[in-house]
N, CA, C and O atoms as a CHARMM CRD file, in Angstrom:
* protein
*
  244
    1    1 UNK  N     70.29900 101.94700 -74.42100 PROA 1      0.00000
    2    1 UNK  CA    71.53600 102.68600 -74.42400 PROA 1      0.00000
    3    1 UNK  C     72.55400 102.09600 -75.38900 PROA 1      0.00000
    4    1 UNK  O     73.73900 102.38500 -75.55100 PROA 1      0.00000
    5    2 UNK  N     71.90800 101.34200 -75.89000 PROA 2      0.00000
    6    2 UNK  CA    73.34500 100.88900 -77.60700 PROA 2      0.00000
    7    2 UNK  C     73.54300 101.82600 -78.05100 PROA 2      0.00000
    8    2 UNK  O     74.33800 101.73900 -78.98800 PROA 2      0.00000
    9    3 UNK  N     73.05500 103.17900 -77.76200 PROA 3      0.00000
   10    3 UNK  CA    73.51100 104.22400 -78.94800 PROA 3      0.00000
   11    3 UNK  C     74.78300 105.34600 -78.18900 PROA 3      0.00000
   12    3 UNK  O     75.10200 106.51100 -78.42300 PROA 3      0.00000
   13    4 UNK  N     75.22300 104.39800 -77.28400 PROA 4      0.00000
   14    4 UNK  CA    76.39900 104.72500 -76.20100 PROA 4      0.00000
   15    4 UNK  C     75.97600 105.87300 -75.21000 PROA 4      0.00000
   16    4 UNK  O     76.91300 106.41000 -74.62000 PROA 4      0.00000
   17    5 UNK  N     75.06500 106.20200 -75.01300 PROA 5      0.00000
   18    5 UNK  CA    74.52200 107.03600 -74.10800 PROA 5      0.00000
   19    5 UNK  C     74.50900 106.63900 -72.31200 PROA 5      0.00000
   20    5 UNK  O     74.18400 107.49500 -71.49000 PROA 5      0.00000
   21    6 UNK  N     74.88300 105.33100 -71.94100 PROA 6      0.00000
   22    6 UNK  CA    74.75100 105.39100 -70.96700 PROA 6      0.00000
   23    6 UNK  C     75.64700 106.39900 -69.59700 PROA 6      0.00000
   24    6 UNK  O     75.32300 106.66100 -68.43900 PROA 6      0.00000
   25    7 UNK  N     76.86500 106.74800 -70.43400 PROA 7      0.00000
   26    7 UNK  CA    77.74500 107.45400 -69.85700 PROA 7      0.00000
   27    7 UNK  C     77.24100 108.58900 -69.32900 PROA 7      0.00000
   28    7 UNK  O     77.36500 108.96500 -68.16300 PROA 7      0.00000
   29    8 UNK  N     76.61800 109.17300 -70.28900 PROA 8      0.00000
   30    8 UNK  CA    76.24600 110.56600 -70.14000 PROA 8      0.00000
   31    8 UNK  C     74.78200 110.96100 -69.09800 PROA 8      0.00000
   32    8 UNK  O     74.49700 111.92700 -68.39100 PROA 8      0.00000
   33    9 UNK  N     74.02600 109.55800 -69.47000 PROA 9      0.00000
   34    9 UNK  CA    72.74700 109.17400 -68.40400 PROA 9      0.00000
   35    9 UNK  C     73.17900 108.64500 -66.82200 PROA 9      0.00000
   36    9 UNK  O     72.44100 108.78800 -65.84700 PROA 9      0.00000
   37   10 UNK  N     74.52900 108.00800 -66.78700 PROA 10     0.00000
   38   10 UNK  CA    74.65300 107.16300 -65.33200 PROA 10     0.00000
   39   10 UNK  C     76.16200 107.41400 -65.18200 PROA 10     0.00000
   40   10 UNK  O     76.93400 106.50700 -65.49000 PROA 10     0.00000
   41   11 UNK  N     76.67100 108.69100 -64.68700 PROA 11     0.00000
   42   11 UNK  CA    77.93900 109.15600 -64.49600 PROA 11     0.00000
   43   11 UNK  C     78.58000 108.52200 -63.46000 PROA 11     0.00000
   44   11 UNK  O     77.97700 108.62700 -62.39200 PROA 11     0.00000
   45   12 UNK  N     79.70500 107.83600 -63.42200 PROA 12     0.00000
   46   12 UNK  CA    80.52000 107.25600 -62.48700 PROA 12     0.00000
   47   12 UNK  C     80.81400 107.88400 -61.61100 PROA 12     0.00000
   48   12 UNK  O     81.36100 108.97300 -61.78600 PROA 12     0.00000
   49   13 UNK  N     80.48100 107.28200 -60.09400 PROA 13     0.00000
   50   13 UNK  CA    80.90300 108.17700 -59.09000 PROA 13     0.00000
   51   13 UNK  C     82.02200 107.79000 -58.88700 PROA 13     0.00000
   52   13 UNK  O     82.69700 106.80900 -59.19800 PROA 13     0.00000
   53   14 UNK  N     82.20400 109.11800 -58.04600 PROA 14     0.00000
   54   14 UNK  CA    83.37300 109.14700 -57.33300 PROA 14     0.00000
   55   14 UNK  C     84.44900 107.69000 -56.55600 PROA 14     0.00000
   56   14 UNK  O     85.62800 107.34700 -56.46700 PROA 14     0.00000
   57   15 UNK  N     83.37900 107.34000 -56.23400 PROA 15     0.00000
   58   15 UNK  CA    84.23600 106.15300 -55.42100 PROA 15     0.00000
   59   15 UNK  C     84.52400 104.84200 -56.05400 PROA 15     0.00000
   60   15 UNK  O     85.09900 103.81900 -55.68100 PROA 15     0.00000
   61   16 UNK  N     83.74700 105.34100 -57.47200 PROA 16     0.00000
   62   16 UNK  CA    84.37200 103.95300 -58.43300 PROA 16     0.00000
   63   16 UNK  C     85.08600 104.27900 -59.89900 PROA 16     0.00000
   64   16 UNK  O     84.87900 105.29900 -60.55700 PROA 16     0.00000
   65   17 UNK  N     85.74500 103.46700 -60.17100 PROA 17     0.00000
   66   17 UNK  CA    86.43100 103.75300 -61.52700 PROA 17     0.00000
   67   17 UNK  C     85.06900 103.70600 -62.77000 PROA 17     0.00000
   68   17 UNK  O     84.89600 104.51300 -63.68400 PROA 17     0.00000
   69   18 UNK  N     84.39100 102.72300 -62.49500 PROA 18     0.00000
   70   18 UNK  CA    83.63900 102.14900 -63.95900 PROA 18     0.00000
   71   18 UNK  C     82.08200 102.23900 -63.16800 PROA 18     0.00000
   72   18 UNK  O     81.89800 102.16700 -61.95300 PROA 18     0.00000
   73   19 UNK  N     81.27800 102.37600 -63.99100 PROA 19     0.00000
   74   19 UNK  CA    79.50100 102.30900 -63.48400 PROA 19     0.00000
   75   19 UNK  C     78.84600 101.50700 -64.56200 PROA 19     0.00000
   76   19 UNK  O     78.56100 101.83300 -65.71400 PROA 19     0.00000
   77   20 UNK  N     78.69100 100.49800 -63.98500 PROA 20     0.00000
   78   20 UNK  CA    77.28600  99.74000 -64.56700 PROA 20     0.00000
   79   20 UNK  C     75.71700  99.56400 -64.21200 PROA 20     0.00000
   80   20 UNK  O     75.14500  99.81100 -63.15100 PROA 20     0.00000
   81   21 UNK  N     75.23500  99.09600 -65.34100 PROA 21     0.00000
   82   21 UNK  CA    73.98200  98.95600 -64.61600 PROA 21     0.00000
   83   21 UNK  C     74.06300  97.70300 -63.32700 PROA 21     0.00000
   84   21 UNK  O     73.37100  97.67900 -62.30900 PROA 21     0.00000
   85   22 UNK  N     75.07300  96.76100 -63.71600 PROA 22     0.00000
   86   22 UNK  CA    75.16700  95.74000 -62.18900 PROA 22     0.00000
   87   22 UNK  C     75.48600  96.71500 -60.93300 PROA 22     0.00000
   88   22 UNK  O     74.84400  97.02700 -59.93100 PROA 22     0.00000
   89   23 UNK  N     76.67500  97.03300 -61.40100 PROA 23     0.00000
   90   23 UNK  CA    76.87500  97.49200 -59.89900 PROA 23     0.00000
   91   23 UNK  C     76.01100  98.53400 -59.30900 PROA 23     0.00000
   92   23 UNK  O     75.89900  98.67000 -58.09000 PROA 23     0.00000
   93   24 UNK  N     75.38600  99.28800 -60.19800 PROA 24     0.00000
   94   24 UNK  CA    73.67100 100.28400 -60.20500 PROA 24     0.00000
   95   24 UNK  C     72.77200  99.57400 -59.04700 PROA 24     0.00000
   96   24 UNK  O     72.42400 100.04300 -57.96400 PROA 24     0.00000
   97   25 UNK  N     72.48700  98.21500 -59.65100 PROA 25     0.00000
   98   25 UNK  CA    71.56900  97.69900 -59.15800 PROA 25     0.00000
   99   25 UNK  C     72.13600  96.69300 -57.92400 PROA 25     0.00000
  100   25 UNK  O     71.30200  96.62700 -57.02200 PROA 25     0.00000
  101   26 UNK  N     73.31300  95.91800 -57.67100 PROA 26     0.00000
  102   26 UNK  CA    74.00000  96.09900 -56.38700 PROA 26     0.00000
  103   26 UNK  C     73.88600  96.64300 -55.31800 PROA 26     0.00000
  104   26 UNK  O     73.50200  96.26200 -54.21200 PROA 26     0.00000
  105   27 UNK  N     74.43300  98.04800 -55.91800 PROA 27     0.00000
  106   27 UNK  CA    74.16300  99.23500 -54.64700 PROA 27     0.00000
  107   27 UNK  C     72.85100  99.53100 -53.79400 PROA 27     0.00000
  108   27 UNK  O     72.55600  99.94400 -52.67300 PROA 27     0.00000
  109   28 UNK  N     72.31600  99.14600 -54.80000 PROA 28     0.00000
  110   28 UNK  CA    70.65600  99.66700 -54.56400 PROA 28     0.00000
  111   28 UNK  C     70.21400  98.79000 -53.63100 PROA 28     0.00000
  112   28 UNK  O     69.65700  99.08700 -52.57400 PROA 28     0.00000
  113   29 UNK  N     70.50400  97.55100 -54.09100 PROA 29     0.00000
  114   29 UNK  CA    70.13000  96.37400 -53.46300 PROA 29     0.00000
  115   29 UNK  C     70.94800  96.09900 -52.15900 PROA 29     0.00000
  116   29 UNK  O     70.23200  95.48100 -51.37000 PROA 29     0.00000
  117   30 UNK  N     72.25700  96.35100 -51.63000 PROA 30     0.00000
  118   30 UNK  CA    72.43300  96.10800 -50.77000 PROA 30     0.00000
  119   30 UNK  C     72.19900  97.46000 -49.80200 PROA 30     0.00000
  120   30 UNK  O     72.04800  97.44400 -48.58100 PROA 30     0.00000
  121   31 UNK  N     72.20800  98.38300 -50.49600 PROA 31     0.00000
  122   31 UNK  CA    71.47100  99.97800 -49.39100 PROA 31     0.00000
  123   31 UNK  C     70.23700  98.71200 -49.08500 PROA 31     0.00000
  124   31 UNK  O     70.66100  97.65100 -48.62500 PROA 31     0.00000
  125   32 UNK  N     69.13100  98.81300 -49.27800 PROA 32     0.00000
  126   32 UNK  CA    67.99300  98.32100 -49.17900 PROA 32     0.00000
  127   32 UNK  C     67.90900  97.09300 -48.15100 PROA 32     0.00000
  128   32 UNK  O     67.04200  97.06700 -47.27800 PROA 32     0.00000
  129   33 UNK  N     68.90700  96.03100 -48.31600 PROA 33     0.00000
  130   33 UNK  CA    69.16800  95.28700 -47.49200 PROA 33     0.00000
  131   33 UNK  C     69.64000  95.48800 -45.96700 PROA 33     0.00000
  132   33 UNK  O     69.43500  94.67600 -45.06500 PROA 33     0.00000
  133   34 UNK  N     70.36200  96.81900 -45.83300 PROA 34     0.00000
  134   34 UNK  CA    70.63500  97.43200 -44.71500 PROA 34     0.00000
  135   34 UNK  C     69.74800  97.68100 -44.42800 PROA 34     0.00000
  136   34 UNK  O     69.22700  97.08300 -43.48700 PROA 34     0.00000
  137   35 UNK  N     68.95000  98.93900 -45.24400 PROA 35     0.00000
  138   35 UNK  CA    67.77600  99.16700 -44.23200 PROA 35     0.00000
  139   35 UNK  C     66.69700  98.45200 -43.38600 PROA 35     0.00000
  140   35 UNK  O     66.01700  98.70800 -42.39300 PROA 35     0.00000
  141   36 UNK  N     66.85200  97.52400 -44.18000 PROA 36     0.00000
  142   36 UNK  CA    66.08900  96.23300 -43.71500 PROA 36     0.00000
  143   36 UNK  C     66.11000  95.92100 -42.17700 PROA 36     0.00000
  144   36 UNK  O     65.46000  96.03200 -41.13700 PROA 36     0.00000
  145   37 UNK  N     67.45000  95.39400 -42.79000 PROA 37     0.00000
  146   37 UNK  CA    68.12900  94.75600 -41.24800 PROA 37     0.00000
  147   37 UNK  C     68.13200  96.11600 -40.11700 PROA 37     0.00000
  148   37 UNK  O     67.65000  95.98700 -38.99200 PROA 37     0.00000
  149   38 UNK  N     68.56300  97.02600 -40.45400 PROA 38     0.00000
  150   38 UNK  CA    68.26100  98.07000 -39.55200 PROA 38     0.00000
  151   38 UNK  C     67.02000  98.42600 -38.50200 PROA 38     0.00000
  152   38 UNK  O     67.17200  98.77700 -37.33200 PROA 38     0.00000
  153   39 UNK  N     65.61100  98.23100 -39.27700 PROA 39     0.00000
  154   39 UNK  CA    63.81300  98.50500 -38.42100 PROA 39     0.00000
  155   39 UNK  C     64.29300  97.38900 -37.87000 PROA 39     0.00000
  156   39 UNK  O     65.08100  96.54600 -38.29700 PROA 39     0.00000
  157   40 UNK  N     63.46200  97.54400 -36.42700 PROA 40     0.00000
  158   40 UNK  CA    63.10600  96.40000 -35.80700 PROA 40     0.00000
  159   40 UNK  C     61.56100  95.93800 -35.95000 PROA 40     0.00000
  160   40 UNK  O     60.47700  96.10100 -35.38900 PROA 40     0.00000
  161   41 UNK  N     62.16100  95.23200 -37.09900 PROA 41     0.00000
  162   41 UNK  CA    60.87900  94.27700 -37.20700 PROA 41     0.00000
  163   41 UNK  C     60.02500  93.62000 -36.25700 PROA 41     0.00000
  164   41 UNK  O     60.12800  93.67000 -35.03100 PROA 41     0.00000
  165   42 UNK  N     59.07000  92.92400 -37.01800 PROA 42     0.00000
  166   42 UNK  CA    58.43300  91.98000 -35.96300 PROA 42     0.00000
  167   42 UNK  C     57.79400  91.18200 -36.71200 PROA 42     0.00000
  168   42 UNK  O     57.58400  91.53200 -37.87300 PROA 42     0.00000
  169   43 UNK  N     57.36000  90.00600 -36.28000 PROA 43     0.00000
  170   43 UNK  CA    56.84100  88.59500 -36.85500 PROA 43     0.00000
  171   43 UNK  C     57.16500  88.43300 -38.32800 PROA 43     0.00000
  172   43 UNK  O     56.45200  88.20000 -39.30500 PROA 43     0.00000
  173   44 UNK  N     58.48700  88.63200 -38.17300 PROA 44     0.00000
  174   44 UNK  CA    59.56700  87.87400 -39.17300 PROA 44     0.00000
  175   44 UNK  C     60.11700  86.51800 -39.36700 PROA 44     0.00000
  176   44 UNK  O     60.51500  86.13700 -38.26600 PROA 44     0.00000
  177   45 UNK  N     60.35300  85.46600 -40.41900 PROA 45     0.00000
  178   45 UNK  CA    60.84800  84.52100 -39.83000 PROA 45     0.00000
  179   45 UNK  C     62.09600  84.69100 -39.38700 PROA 45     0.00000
  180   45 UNK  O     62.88400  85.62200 -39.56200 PROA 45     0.00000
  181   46 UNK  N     62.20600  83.52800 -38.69500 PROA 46     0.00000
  182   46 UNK  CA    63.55600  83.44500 -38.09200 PROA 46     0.00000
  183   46 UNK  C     64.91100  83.38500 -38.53600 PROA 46     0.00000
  184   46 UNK  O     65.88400  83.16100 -37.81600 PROA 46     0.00000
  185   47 UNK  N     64.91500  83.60900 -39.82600 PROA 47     0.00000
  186   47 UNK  CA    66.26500  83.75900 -40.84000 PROA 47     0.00000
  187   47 UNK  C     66.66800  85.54800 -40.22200 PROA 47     0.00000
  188   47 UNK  O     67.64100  86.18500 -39.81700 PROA 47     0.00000
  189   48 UNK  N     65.65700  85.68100 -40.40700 PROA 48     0.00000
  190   48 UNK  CA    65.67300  87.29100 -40.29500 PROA 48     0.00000
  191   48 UNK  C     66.15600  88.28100 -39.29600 PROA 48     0.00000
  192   48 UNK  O     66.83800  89.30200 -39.39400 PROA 48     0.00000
  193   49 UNK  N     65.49800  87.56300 -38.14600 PROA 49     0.00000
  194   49 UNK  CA    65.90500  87.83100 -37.11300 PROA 49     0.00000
  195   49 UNK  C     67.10300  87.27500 -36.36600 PROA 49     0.00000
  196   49 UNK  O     67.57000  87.87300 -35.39700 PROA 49     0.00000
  197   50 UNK  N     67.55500  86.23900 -36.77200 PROA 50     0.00000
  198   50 UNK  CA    68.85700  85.75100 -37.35700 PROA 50     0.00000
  199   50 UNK  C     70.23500  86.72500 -37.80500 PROA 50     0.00000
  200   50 UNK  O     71.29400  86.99800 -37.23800 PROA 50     0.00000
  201   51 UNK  N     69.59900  87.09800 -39.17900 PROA 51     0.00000
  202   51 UNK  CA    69.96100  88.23000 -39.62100 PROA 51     0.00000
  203   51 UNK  C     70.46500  89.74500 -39.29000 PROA 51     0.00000
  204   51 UNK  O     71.42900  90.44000 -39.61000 PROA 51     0.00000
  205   52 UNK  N     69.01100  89.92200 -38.27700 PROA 52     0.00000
  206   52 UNK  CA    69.28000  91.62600 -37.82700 PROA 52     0.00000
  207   52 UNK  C     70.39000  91.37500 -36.71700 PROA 52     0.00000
  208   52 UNK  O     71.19600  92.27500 -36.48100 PROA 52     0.00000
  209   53 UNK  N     70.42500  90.59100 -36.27100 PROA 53     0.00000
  210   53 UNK  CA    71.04000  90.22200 -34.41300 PROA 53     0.00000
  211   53 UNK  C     72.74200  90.14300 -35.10700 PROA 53     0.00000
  212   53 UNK  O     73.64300  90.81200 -34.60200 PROA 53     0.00000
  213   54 UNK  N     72.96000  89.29000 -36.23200 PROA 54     0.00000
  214   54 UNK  CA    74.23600  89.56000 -37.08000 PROA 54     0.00000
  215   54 UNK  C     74.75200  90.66500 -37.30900 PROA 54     0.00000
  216   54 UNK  O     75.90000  91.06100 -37.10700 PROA 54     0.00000
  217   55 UNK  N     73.35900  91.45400 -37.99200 PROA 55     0.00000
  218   55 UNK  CA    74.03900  92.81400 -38.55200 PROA 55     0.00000
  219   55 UNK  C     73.88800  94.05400 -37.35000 PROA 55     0.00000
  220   55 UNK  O     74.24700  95.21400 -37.55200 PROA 55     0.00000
  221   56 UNK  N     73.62200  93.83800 -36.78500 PROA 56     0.00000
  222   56 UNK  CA    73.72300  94.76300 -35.20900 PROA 56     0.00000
  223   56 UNK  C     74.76700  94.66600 -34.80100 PROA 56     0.00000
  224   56 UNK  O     75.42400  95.65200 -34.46700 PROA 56     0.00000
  225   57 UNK  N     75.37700  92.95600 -34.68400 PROA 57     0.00000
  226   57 UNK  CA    76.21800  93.01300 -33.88400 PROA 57     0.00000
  227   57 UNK  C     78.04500  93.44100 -34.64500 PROA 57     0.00000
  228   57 UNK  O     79.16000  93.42300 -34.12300 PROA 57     0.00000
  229   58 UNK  N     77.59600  93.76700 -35.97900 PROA 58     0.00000
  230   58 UNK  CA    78.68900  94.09800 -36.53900 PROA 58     0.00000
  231   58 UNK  C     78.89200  95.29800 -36.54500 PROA 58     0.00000
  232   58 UNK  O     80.03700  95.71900 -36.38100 PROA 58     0.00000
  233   59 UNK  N     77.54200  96.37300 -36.78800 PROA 59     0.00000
  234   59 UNK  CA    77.54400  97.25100 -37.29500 PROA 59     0.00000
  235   59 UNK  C     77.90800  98.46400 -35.68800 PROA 59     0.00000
  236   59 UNK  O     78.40400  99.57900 -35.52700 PROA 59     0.00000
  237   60 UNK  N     77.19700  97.20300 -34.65700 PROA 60     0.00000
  238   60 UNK  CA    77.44300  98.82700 -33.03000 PROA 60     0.00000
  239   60 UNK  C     78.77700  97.83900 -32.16300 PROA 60     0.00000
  240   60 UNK  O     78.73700  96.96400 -31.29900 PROA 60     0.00000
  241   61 UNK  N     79.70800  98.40700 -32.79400 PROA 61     0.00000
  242   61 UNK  CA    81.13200  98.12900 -32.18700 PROA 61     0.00000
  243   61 UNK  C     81.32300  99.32000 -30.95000 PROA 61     0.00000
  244   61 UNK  O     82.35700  99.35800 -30.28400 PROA 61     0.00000
């Protein structure tokens, strides 16, 4: 995209002023990370489950 095309390929949404490929790949990456934490896994290590018990307990107020 040096030939300034990325604008026209990766249109800024709405909820942000500027779009990069970081924050592209950010997003992506922390969607993904939710979902994660979201399945209830099983024979995960224990970071993980660590993890989901965190993000449960933030996310069901």
């Amino acid at each position: 995209y040096a030939c300034g095309r990325w604008p026209e390929h990766h249109p800024t949404p709405d909820t942000s002023m500027m779009n990069s490929w970081f924050n592209e790949k950010t997003e992506k990456v922390t969607w993904r990370i939710r979902e994660l934490l979201r399945q209830n896994l099983t024979n995960v290590p224990w970071a993980v489950t660590q993890a989901q018990i965190l993000f449960n307990s933030c996310v069901n107020i």
